[in-house]
N, C-alpha and C positions, 0 to 999 in steps of 0.2 A: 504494500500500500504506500502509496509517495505521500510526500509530507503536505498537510494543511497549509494555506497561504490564504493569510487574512487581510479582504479587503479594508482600506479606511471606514466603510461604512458600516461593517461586521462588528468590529472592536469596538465601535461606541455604542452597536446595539447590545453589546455584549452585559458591557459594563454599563448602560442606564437598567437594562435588565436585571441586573447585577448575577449573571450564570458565569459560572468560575468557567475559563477555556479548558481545564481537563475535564468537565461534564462537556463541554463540544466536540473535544478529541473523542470522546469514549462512543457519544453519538452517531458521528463520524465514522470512528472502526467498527461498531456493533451494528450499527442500527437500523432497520428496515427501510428502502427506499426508494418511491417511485419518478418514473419520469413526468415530469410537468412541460412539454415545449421545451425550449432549447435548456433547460436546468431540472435537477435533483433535488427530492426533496427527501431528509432524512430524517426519521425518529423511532421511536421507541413506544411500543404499549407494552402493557402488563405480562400477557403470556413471551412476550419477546424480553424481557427483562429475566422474567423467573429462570427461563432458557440459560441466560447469561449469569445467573448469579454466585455461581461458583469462580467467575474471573478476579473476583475483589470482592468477597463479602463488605467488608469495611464502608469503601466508596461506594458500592449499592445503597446501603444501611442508610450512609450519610447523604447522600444526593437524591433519592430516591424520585422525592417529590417532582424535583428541577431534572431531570433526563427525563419522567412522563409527562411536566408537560412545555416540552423545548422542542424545536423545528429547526432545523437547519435548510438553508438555499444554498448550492452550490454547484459551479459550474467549473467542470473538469477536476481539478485541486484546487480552488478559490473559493473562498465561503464567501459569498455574497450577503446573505444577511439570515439573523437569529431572531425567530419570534418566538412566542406562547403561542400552545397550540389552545385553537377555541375550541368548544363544545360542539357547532354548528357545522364545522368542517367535518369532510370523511376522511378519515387518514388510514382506515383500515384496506 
């Protein structure tokens, strides 16, 4: 997997967000994700976590909440921007 490259507009979504960048890294390398038009979208539900919970109990434990509900946009290795995921949307 090549490495994350984070746009200018990533980092400030990040951080008003306040989502630590090793919950985007973790997203990122684990996380379920489909094609939208010319970008990826990646995240995580429940059964896709439990799957993974044996890679870090600890950082599961601790982040839980913020990797179910964080979004990642990304195109090629460039994260373009991090939301919350809404209710309203289908991400399954």
């Amino acid at each position: 997997m090549s490495k994350l490259n984070y746009t200018y507009h990533a980092k400030n979504r990040a951080l008003e967000r306040s989502i630590p960048f090793s919950v985007i890294e973790f997203i990122y390398l684990y996380g379920k994700s489909f094609q939208t038009h010319e970008h990826k979208k990646y995240f995580f539900n429940r059964s896709l976590l439990r799957k993974y919970f044996f890679i870090d109990r600890s950082f599961i434990k601790k982040y839980e909440k913020q990797i179910l509900n964080t979004a990642l946009v990304c195109n090629g290795n460039f994260l373009i921007t991090v939301m919350k995921k809404s209710r309203f949307k289908r991400w399954n």
